[in-house]
C-alpha positions as CSV (number, residue, x, y, z in Angstrom):
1,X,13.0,-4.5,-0.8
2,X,11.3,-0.9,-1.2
3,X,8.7,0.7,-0.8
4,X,7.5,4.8,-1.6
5,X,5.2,6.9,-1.7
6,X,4.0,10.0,-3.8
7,X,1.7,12.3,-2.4
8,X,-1.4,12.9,-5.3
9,X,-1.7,16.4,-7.0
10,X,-5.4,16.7,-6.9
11,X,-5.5,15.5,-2.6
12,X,-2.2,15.9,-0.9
13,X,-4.0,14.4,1.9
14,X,-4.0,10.8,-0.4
15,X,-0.4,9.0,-1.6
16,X,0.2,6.3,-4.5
17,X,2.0,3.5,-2.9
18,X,4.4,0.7,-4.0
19,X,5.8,-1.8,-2.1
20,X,8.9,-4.1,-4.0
21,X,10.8,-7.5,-3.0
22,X,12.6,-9.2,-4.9
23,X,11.5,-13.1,-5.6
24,X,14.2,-15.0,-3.2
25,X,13.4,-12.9,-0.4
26,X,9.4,-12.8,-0.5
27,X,7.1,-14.8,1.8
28,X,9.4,-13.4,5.1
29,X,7.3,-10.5,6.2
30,X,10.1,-7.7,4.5
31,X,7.1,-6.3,2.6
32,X,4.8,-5.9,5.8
33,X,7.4,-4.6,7.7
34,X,7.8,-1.8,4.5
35,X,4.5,-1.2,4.8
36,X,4.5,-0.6,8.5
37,X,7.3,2.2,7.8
38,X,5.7,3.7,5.0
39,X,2.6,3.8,7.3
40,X,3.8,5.9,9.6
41,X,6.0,7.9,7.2
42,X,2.7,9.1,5.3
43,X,0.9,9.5,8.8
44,X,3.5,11.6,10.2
45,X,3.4,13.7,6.8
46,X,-0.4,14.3,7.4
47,X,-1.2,11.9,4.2
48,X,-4.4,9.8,5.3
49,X,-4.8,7.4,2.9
50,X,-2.5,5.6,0.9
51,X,-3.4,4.0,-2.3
52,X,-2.0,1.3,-4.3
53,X,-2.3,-0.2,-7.9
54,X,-2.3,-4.1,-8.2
55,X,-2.3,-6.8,-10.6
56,X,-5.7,-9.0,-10.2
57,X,-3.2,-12.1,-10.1
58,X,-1.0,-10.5,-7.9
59,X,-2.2,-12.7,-4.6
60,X,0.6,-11.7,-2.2
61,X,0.0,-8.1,-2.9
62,X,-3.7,-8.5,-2.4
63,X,-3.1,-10.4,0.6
64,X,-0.8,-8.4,2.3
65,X,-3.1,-5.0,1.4
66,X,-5.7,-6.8,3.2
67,X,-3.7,-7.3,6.6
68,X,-4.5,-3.6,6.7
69,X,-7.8,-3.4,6.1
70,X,-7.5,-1.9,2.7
71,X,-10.5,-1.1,0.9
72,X,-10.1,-3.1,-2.5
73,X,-12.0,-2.7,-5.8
74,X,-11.9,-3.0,-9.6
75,X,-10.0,-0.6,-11.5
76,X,-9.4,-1.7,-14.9
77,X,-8.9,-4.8,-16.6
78,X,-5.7,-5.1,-14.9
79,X,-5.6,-3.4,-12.0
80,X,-7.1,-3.5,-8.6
81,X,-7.0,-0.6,-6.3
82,X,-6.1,-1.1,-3.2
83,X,-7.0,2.1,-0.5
84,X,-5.3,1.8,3.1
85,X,-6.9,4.5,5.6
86,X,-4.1,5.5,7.5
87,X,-5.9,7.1,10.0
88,X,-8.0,3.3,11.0
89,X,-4.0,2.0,11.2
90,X,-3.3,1.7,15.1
91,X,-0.3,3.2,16.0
């Protein structure tokens, strides 16, 4: 698995977010465990929210998003987005 971050040009204090695991190794907690990190990677780079792009049908995305109380809402046709408030995030 991955995950990264990029901090935003416009708000340094925001990051675009992706988290990746490949098929045979999903549903084992790797991708929360990624998040955690990149959590507190962006925290301790002053970054205080992270957001993400996901696919309407990606459940286990949406899911996962929602274990940390991201704030999730229509983008596109396509895409939800999917805002994690760092600062909310215990440590």
């Amino acid at each position: 698995g991955v995950a990264r971050y990029v901090k935003m040009e416009e708000d340094k204090k925001m990051a675009e977010f992706a988290v990746t695991v490949i098929d045979e190794f999903q549903k084992q907690g790797i991708g929360y465990q990624l998040l955690c990190k990149l959590i507190e990677a962006a925290r301790n780079n002053h970054v205080e929210t992270l957001r993400g792009y996901v696919l309407h049908g990606n459940k286990h995305m949406l899911s996962l998003c929602k274990r940390f109380n991201a704030d999730i809402r229509f983008d596109d046709p396509y895409y939800l987005k999917a805002d994690i408030n760092i600062v909310e995030q215990a440590r």
